[in-house]
N, C-alpha and C positions, 0 to 999 in steps of 0.2 A: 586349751590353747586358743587363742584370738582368730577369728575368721579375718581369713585375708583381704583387702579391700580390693576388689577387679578395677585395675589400671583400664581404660578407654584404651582401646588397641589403635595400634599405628594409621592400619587402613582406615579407620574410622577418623580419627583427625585428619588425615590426606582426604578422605572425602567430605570431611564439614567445609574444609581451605580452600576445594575446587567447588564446591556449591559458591562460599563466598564471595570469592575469585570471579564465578562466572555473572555473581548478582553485580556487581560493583562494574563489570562488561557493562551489562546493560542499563546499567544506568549512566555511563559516558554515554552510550551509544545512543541512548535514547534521550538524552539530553542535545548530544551533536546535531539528531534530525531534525527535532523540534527547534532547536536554531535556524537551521538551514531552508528547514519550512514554510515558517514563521514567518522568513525575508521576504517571500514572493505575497503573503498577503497585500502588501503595500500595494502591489499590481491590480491586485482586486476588487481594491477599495478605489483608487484611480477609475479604476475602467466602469467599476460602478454606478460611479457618479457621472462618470462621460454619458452613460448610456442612459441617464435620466432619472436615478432612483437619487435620493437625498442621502445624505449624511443618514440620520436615524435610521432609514431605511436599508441602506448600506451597513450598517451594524447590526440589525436584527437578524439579516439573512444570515451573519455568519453563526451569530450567537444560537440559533436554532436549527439551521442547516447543517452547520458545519462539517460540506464534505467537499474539498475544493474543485473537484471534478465538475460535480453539479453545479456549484454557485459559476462559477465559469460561464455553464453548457446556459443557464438561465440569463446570466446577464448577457451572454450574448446573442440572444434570440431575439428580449427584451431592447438590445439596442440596433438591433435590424427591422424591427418589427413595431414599437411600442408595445404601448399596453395590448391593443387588442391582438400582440403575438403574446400572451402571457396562457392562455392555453398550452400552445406550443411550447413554452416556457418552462412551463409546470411536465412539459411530458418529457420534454427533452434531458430534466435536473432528476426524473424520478427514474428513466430508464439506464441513465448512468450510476443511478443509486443502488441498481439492483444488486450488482456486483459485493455489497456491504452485507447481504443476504448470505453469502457465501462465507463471509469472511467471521460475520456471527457466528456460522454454525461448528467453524474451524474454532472459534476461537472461545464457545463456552468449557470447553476444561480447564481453560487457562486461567480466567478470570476471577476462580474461587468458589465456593457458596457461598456466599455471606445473601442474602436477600436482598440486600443495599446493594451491595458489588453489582449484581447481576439485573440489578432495576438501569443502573444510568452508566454500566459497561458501553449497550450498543450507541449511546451517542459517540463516544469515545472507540468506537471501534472501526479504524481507516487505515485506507492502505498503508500507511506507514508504521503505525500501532502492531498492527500485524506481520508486517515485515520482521521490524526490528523483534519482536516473539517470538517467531516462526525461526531467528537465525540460531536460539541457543535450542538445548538439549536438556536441562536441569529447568524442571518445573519451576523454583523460587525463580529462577533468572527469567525464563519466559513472566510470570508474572510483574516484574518489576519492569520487563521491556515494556511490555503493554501498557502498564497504567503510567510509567514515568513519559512515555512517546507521546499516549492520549493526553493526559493533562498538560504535560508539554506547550504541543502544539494548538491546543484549545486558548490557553492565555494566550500564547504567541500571538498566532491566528487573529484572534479578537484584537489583540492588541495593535500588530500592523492594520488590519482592515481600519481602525477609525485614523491612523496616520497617513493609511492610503488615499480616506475619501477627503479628508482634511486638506493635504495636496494636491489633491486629483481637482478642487474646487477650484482652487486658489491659481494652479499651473495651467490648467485646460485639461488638451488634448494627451493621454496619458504616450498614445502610439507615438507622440512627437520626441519621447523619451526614450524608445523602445520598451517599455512595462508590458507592452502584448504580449511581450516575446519570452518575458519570465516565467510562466506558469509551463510554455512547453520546453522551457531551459532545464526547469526543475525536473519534471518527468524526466526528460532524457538522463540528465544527473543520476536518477534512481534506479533506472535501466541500464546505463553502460557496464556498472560491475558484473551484469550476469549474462553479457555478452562474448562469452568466453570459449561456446564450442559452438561446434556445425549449427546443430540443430536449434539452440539460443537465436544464433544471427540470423538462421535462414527464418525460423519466426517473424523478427524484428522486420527482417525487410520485407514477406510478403504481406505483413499487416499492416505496412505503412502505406503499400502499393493499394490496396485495397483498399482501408479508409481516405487515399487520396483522390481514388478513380472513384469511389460514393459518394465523396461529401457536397460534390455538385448537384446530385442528383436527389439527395437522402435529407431529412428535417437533421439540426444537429442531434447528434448523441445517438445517431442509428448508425454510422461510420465507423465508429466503435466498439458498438456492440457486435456488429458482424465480423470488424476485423480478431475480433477473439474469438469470433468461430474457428479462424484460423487456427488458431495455439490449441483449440479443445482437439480438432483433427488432426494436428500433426503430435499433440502427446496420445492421444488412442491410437495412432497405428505405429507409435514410434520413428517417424522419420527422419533420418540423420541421428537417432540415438546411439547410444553404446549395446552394444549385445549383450543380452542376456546372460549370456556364457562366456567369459576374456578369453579372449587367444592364452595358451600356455606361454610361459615365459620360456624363453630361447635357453637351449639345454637343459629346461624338464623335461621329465615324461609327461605327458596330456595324462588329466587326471581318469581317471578308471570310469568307465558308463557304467553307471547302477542298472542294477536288473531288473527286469520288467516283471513284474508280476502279469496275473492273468489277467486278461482286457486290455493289458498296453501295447502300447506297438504297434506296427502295421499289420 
């Protein structure tokens, strides 16, 4: 009698559909950010060139840098300062960088082995890259958020920044347009969705109070970095989070306390 041929069981096609499903997610999503990104370059290529660097020079920073936090925190030391604030420059774009540190180390399982992948991942690896990773659950789809956000916003990126300086020549003063005010447009854009419970907002607002009352006082890019000190202290002790344990739902019985073994307890 003929061996039967094993049919692929149900569960098994529902779960190849929702891997799918969730790859094809991130790659709108990750396509949407790298759009949305992308736009505020123009900003940075403007303010750029306001601030003294040239066209060529305005494109290299992005094409090598490319972390917009940094190119920001640099151009704008560099046009308070000139050149000889370009120490300053350099310290202010690398202590904002450090943050990228973290997000590598979050995000080498994602990336693959391949020895390529994981050579020219960390250029590509920025707050937004890692976001949009960070939101799915299904390994392919975190991979596809990641490289489709990074490369993304790498063309984008590059691409506005020489539309930026190109303009930024030609028009002047970029602040005369409002483009200063794009770069913390975008941020806030990125932050409002997760503004959603106590401890979220109370974050948001005592870090903003904080980096507002330093940045008089502080080189840029250290106003920042301390206002995340905030977020590290208030998620270590929990403040304003959800308890550990839910309240029981109204007409259950609260669930049973497991027993202590020896050592627990008071």
């Amino acid at each position: 009698m003929p061996a039967r041929v094993r049919q692929p069981s149900r569960l098994g096609r529902v779960s190849t559909d929702a891997a799918a499903d969730a790859s094809r997610r991130a790659w709108r999503e990750g396509l949407g950010v790298a759009l949305a990104t992308s736009a505020y370059g123009i900003s940075f290529g403007a303010l750029a060139t306001a601030s003294g660097l040239d066209i060529w020079q305005t494109c290299v920073l992005s094409l090598v840098m490319f972390t917009g936090g940094s190119q920001f925190a640099f151009i704008g030391v560099i046009g308070a300062g000139g050149v000889a604030a370009a120490p300053a420059a350099i310290a202010s774009a690398g202590l904002l960088g450090i943050r990228n540190v973290a997000y590598g180390l979050r995000m080498a399982p994602v990336v693959g082995v391949d020895r390529l992948r994981r050579l020219i991942a960390p250029h590509f690896t920025i707050d937004e890259s890692t976001a949009v990773a960070l939101a799915h659950t299904e390994p392919r789809a975190r991979r596809v958020g990641f490289w489709v956000t990074g490369i993304g916003i790498y063309i984008g990126w590059n691409l506005t920044t020489l539309l930026g300086a190109l303009l930024g020549d030609v028009l002047g003063d970029p602040r005369a347009y409002g483009l200063d005010a794009a770069a913390a447009a975008a941020f806030l854009a990125l932050l409002w969705p997760r503004l959603r419970q106590r401890q979220a907002i109370a974050v948001g607002i005592a870090a903003a109070v904080v980096a507002t009352v330093l940045t008089p006082v502080l080189m840029p890019g250290m106003p920042v970095l301390v206002a995340a000190v905030v977020a590290i202290v208030v998620g270590w002790t929990n403040w304003l989070g959800a308890s550990a344990t839910p309240p029981p739902v109204l007409g259950e019985a609260p669930a049973p306390r497991r027993a202590e073994g020896p050592g627990q307890g008071t």
